[in-house]
C-alpha positions in Angstrom: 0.0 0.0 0.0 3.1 2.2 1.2 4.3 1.8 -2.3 0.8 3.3 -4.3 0.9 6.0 -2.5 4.3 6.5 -3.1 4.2 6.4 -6.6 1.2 8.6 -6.3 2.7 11.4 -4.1 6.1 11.1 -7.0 3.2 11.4 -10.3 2.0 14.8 -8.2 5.1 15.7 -7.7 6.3 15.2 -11.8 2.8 16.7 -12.7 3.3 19.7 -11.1 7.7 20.3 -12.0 5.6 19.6 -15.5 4.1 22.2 -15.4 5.8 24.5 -13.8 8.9 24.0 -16.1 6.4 24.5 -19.5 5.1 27.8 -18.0 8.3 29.2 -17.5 9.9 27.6 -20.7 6.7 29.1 -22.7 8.0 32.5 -20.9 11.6 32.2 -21.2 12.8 30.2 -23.9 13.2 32.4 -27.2 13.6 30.6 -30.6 17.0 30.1 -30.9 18.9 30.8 -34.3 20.5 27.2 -34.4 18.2 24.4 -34.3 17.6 21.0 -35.6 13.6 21.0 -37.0 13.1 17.8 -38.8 10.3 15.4 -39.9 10.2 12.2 -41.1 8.6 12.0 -44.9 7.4 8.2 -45.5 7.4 6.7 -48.9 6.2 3.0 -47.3 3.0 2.9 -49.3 2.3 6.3 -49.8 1.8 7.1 -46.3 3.2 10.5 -46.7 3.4 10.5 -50.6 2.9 10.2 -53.3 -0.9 9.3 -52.8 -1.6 8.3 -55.9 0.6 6.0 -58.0 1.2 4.8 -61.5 3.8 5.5 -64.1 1.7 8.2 -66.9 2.8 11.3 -67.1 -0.7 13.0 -65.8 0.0 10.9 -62.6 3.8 11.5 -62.3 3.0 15.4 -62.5 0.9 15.2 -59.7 3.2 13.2 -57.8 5.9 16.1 -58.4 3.4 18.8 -57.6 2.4 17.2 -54.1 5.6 16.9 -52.9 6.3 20.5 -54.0 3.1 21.6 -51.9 3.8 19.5 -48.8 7.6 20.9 -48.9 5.8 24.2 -49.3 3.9 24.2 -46.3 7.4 22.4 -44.3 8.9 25.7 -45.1 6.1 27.7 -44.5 6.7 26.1 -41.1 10.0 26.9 -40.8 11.1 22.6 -40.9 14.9 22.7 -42.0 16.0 19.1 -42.2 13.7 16.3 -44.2 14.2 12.7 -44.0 13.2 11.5 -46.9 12.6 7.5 -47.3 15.1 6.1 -49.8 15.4 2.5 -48.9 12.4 0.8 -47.7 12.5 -3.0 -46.8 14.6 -4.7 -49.3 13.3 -2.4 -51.8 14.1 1.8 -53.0 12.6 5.0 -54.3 15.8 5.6 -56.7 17.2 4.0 -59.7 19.6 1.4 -57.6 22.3 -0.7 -59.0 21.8 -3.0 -55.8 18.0 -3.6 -55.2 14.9 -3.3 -57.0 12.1 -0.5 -57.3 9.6 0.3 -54.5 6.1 0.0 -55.9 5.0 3.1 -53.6 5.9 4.8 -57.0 4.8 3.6 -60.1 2.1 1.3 -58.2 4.4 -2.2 -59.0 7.2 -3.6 -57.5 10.3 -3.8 -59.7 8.6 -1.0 -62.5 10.6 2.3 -62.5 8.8 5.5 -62.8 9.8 8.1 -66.1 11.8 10.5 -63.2 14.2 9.6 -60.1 11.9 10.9 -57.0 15.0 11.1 -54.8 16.7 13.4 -57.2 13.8 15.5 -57.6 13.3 15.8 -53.7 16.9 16.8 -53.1 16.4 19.6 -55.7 13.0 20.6 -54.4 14.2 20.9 -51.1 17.2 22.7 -51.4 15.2 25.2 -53.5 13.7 25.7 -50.4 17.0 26.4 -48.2 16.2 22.5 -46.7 18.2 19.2 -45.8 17.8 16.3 -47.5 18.6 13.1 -45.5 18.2 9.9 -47.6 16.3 7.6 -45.0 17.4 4.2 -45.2 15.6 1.1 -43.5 18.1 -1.2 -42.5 17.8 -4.4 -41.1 14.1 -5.2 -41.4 12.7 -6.7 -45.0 9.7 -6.9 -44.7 7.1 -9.6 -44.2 8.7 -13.2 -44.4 6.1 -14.9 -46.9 4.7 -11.5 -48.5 6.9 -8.7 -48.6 8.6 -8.2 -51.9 11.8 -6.8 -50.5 11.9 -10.2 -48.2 11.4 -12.5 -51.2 14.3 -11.0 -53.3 16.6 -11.0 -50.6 15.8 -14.2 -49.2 16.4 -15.8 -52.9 20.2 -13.4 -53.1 21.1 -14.3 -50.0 19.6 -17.5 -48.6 22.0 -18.1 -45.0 22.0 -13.8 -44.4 18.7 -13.6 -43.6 16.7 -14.9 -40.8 12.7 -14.9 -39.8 12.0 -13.1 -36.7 8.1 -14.1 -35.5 6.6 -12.8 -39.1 9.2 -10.6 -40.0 12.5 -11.4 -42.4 15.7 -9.7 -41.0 19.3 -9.3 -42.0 21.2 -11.2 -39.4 23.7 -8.4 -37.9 25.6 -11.4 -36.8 27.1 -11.9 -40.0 29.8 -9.7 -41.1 28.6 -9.6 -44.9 25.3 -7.7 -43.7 27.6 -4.4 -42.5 28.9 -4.4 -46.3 25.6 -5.2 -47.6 24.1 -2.4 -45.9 26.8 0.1 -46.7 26.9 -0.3 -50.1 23.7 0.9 -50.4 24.8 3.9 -48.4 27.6 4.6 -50.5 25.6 4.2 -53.7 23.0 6.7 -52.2 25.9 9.6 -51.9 28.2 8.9 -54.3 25.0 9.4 -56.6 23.7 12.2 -55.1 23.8 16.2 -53.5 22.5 14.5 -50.4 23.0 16.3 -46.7 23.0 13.0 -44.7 22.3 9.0 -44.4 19.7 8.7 -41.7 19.5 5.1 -40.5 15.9 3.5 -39.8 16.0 0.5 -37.5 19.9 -0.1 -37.0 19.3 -2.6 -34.1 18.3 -6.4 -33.4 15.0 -7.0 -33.9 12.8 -7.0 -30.4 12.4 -10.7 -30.6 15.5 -11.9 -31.9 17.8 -14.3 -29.3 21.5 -13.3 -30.2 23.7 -15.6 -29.9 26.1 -14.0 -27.8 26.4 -11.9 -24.8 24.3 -8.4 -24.9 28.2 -6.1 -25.5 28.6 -9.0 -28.4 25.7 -7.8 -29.5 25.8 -4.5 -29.1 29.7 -5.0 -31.0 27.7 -6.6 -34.2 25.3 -3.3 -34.1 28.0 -1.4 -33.8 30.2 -3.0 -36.8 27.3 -2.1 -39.1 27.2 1.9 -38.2 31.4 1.7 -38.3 31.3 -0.2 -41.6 28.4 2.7 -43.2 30.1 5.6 -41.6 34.0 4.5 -43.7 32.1 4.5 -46.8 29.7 7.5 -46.7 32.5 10.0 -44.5 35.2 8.6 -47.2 33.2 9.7 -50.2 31.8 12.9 -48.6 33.3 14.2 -45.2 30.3 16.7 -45.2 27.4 14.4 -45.4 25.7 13.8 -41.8 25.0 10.4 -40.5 22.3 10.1 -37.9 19.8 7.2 -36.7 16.6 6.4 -35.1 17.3 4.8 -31.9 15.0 3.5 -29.3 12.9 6.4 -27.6 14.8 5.8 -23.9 18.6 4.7 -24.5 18.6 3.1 -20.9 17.1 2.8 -17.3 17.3 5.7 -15.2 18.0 5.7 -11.6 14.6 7.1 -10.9 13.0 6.0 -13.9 13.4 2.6 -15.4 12.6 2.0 -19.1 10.1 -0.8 -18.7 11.8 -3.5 -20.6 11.9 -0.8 -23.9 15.4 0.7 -24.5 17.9 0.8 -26.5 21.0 -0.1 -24.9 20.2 -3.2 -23.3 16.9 -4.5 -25.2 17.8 -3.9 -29.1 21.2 -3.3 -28.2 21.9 0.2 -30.1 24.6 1.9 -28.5 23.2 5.3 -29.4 24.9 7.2 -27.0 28.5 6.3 -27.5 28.1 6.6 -31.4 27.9 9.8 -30.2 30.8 9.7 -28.3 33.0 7.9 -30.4 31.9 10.4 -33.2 30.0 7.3 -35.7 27.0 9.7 -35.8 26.7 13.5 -36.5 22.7 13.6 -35.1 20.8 11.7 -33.3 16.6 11.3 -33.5 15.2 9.5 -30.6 11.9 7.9 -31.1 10.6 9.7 -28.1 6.8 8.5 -28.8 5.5 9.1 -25.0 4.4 11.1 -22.2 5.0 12.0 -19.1 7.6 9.9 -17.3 8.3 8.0 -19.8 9.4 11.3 -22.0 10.7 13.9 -19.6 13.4 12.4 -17.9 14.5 10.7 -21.0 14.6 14.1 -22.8 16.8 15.2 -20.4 19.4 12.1 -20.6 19.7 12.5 -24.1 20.7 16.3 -23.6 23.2 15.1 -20.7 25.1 13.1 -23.1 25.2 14.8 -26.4 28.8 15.0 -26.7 28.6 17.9 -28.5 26.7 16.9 -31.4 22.9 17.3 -32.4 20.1 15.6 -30.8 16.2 15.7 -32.0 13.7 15.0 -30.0 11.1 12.1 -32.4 7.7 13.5 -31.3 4.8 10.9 -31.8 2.0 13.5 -33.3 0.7 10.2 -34.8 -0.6 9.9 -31.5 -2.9 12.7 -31.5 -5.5 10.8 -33.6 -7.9 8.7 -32.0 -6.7 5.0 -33.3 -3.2 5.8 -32.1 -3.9 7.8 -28.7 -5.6 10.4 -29.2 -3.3 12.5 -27.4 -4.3 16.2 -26.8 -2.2 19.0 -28.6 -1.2 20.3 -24.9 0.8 17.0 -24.8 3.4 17.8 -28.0 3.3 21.5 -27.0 5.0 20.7 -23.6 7.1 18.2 -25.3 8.5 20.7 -27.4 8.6 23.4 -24.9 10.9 21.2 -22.7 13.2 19.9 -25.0 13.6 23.5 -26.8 14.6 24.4 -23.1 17.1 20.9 -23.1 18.8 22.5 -26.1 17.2 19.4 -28.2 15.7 20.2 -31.6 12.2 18.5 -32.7 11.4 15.8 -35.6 7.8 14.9 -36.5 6.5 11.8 -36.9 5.2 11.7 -39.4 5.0 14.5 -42.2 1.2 14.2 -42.8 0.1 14.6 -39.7 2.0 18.2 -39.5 1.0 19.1 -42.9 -2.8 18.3 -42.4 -2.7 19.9 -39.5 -4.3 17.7 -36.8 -5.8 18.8 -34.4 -4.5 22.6 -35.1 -0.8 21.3 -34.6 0.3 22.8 -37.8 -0.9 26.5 -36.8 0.6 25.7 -33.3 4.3 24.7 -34.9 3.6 28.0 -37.6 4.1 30.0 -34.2 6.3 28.0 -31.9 8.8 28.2 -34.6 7.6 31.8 -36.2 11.6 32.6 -37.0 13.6 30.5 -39.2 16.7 28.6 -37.9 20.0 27.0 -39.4 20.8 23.7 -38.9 24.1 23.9 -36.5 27.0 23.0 -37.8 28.7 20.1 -37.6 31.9 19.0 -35.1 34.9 19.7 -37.7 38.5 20.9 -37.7 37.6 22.5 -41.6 37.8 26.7 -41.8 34.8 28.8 -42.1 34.7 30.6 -45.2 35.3 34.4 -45.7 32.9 37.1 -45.9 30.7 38.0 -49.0 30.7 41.8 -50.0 27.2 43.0 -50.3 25.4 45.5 -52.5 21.5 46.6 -51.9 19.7 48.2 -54.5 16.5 50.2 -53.3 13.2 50.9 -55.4 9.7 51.3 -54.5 8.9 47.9 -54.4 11.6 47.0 -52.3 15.1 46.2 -52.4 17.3 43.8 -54.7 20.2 42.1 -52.4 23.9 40.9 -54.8 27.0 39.5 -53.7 30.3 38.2 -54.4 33.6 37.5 -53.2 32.8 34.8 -50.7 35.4 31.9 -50.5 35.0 28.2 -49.2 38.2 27.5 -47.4 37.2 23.7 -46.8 37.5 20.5 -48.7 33.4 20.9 -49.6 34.0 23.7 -52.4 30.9 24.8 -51.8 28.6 27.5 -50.7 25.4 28.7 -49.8 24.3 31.9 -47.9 22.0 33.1 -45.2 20.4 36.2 -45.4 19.1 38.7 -42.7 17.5 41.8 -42.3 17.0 44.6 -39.3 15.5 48.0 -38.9 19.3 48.6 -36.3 22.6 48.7 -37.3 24.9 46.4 -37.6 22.3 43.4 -38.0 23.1 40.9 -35.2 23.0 37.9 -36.5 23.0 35.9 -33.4 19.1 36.4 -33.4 17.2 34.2 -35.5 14.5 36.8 -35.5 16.8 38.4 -38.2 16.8 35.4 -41.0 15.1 35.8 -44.1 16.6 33.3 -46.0 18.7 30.5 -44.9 21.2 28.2 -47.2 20.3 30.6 -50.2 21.8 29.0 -53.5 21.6 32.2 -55.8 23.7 35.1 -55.1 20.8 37.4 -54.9 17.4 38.1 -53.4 14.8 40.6 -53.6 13.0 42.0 -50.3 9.5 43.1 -51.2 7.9 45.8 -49.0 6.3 48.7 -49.6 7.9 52.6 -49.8 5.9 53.4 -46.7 7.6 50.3 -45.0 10.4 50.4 -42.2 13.9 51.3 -43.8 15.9 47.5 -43.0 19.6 47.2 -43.0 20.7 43.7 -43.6 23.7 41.2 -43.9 25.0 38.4 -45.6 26.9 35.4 -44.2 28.6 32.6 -46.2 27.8 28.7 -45.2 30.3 25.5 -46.0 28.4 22.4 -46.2 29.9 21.7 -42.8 27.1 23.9 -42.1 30.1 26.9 -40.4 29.3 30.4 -41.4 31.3 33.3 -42.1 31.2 36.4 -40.6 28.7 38.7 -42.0 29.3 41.4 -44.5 30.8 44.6 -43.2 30.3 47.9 -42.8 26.7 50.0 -44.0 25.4 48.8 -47.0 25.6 50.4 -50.2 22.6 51.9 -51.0 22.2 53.1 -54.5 18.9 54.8 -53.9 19.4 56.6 -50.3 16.1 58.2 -50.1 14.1 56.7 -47.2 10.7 57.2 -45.3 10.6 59.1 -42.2 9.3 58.2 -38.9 5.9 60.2 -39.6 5.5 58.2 -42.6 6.0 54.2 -40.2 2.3 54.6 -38.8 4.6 53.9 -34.9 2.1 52.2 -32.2 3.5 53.3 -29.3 3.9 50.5 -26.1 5.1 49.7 -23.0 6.7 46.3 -23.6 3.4 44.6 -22.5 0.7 46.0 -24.2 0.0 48.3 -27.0 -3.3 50.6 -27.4 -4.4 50.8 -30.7 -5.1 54.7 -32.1 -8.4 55.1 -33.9 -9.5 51.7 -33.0 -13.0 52.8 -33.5 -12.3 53.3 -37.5 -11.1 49.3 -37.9 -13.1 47.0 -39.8 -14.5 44.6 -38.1 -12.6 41.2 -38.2 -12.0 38.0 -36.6 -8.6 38.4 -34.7 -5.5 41.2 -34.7 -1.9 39.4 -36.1 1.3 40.4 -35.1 3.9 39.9 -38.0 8.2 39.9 -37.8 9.2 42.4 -40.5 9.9 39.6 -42.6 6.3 38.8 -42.9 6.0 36.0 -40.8 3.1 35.1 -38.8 4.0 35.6 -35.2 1.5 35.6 -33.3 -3.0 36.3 -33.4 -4.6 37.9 -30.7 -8.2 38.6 -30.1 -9.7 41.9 -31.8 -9.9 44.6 -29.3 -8.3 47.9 -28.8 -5.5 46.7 -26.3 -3.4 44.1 -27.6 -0.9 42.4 -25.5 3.1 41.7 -26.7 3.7 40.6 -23.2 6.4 37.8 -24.2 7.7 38.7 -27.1 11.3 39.3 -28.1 13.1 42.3 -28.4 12.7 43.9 -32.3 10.5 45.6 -34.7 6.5 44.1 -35.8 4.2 45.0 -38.2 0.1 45.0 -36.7 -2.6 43.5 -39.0 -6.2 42.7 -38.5 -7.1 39.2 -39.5 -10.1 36.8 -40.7 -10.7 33.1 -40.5 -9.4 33.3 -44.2 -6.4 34.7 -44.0 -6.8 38.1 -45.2 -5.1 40.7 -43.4 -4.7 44.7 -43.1 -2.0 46.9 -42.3 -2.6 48.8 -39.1 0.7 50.0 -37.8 4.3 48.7 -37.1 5.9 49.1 -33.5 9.0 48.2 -31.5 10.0 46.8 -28.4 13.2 47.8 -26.8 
């Protein structure tokens, strides 16, 4: 009895630190200007896309122009890192030398659609200033008696693979399956512009008896990640490996993992790839609540060694068949481990994108700013600084430059952009961004002539992901004529509110908006003639009313100091 109440008196307790910690993270924890904000984009039958499937060219057209939609709204949400599945079980979503065609695609197994999809998402996405990580499934095939993948493998290598309960797995046990596995890797980036390998199930499978003891084990895992990591870091230094591990890595001393964990149940030694430096990110299948996520958020921050850790957040669980978890529950999720320095990954992409149960609106403000992807652990230099011209017009202001030089072995760059209404533009504050990994060497800033007069810089990024420092000195304006402060329509405030002048002459509408200068969607407050800022960062905002549909008006601009 002693022990219920016990247990009880520790929930209360955890309930409450809950939270506690969520109010004053909500309060205190601005968007930072590095972080890692993934999601997981599944090709296994279509689950993400494509949702139709065939091989014409009416039905490949609209397979390109969803993905260019759902990569659309990713960026609209400021998501900077997509794992895109590549490798399947036994089977890809590429033209492969090594195993045969996916019928997520063209609607058969073995038939190869009239484009390469991988190809066309790496292009998409870096379009968009994203990652592309090629997602690849590794030891799982499938079903034993009905899975395609399963069937050809079985038949090429009849003693590598073994049944587990229903399932048909590579046996990490024998030393061919690390080369086996690799190879595909090394196709996948010698082949393409990829930003990183992300392995999908690198582990034993839950039911499997392994011969040997649990470090034996854990030594056969580990052979597999060594064995990828020489072939994809010896082709291209640059390109990130990450995996999927198990949600908790180990018991706690207060918390045990029930029986679920990756160190000691699947026997992925997550942790000291870390360590040992094997993998550049981590994405922990963190697909719980409460006591079961919290204190296993905070081990993964504890031992990070350095190097980039995503929280894997279950929103698949805030449907009804699979939880039906409240939004509250992935808001404080991401609340705490935005205050554990982690970053966030979504499982999966359509739940985001369709925006279930108003979790897409939610992330469109928790993550109103953009944010690079930090860079990796590396002894390469960061690059020199671009020069920078600005050109002003009415319409706004056309951004060139030149002179930027890679000083690592990548030999190659892309830019982030930022913009401020003060001089010299920090660009510590991700508030600031405008356009991250920029390809082109110039951009055009559209804002009206009425608009606040912006300063802005330029930095230079390495495909280590360092950046240079930005450009220097004022920027050269070839048209120097710029509004006054009588022409800004200035709100005046105290930090914590704002009263609206004239609110009497508004239109009527459905909510006030509150937008960054770069004309993204901060935050919506209800329509009245006090509004509230109480929270917000330091900068400059742009006021708009607001319907249900979207449509917005200007009503002023003001800044908090």
């Amino acid at each position: 009895m002693s022990f219920f109440c016990n247990f009880a008196t520790e929930m209360k307790r955890l309930t409450l630190f809950y939270i506690i910690f969520v109010c004053f993270a909500t309060l205190l924890v601005a968007q930072p200007k590095q972080e890692l904000r993934a999601v997981w984009l599944t090709t296994l039958e279509g689950l993400d896309w494509p949702s139709t499937k065939g091989t014409s060219q009416a039905v490949e057209e609209k397979q390109k122009n969803e993905l260019r939609r759902i990569f659309d709204q990713l960026k609209h949400a400021n998501v900077n890192t997509i794992l895109y599945q590549a490798r399947i079980r036994g089977s890809v979503t590429y033209p492969s030398s090594i195993e045969p065609w996916d019928g997520c695609i063209s609607g058969q197994f073995g038939t190869a659609p009239h484009y390469d999809p991988l190809q066309f998402a790496i292009d998409e996405a870096h379009k968009r200033g994203m990652e592309l990580h090629a997602w690849v499934v590794t030891v799982p095939a499938g079903k034993w008696n009905t899975s395609y993948g399963a069937k050809q493998l079985r038949k090429k290598f009849p003693t590598r693979m073994r049944r587990a309960g229903e399932d048909a797995v590579m046996n990490p046990e024998d030393p061919n399956t690390a080369d086996y596995i690799a190879s595909i890797c090394e196709e996948i980036t010698r082949r393409y512009d990829i930003d990183g390998i992300h392995l999908d199930y690198i582990r034993y499978h839950e039911s499997w008896r392994h011969s040997g003891s649990r470090q034996e084990a854990r030594d056969n895992i580990t052979r597999i990640v060594r064995t990828i990591f020489q072939k994809v870091k010896g082709l291209k230094p640059w390109v990130k490996l990450s995996c999927s591990p198990l949600g908790k890595y180990d018991d706690l001393t207060r918390y045990p993992s029930g029986g679920w964990n990756a160190y000691n149940k699947v026997c992925q030694d997550a942790q000291g790839w870390l360590r040992d430096g094997l993998m550049d990110q981590l994405y922990p299948m963190m697909y719980y609540d409460g006591r079961h996520y919290y204190p296993f958020a905070a081990d993964w921050s504890e031992n990070r060694y350095g190097r980039e850790i995503a929280a894997g957040l279950g929103i698949y669980r805030l449907i009804r068949s699979e939880g039906n978890w409240s939004l509250d529950a992935i808001k404080r999720q991401m609340y705490v481990a935005r205050q554990l320095g982690l970053g966030h990954c979504y499982f999966r992409s359509r739940f985001l994108t369709d925006n279930t149960k108003g979790l897409y609106d939610f992330v469109c403000d928790f993550d109103a700013y953009p944010a690079v992807v930090p860079p990796m652990q590396t002894h390469q230099p960061a690059p020199t600084a671009p020069h920078l011209q600005v050109e002003r017009t009415t319409q706004g202001d056309n951004l060139s430059w030149s002179g930027a030089h890679d000083n690592s072995d990548g030999d190659y760059l892309t830019y982030n952009v930022y913009a401020s209404t003060t001089y010299p533009v920090d660009i510590t504050q991700g508030s600031n961004l405008i356009a991250t990994r920029q390809m082109q060497q110039h951009i055009s800033v559209k804002h009206s002539p009425d608009a606040v007069p912006m300063y802005y810089a330029v930095t230079a990024v390495n495909r280590y992901g360092q950046e240079s420092p930005s450009s220097s000195g004022k920027t050269a304006v070839t048209n120097s004529q710029q509004p006054t402060s009588s022409t800004l329509d200035l709100i005046p405030n105290d930090g914590y509110s704002l009263k609206i002048p004239s609110f009497e002459n508004l239109p009527q509408t459905d909510l006030l908006a509150i937008f960054s200068m770069q004309g993204n969607l901060v935050a919506r407050k209800p329509y009245g003639p006090v509004v509230s800022i109480a929270g917000l960062p330091k900068g400059a905002y742009e006021l708009r009313t607001y319907n249900n549909n979207g449509v917005t008006h200007h009503i002023g601009y003001f800044f908090i100091k």
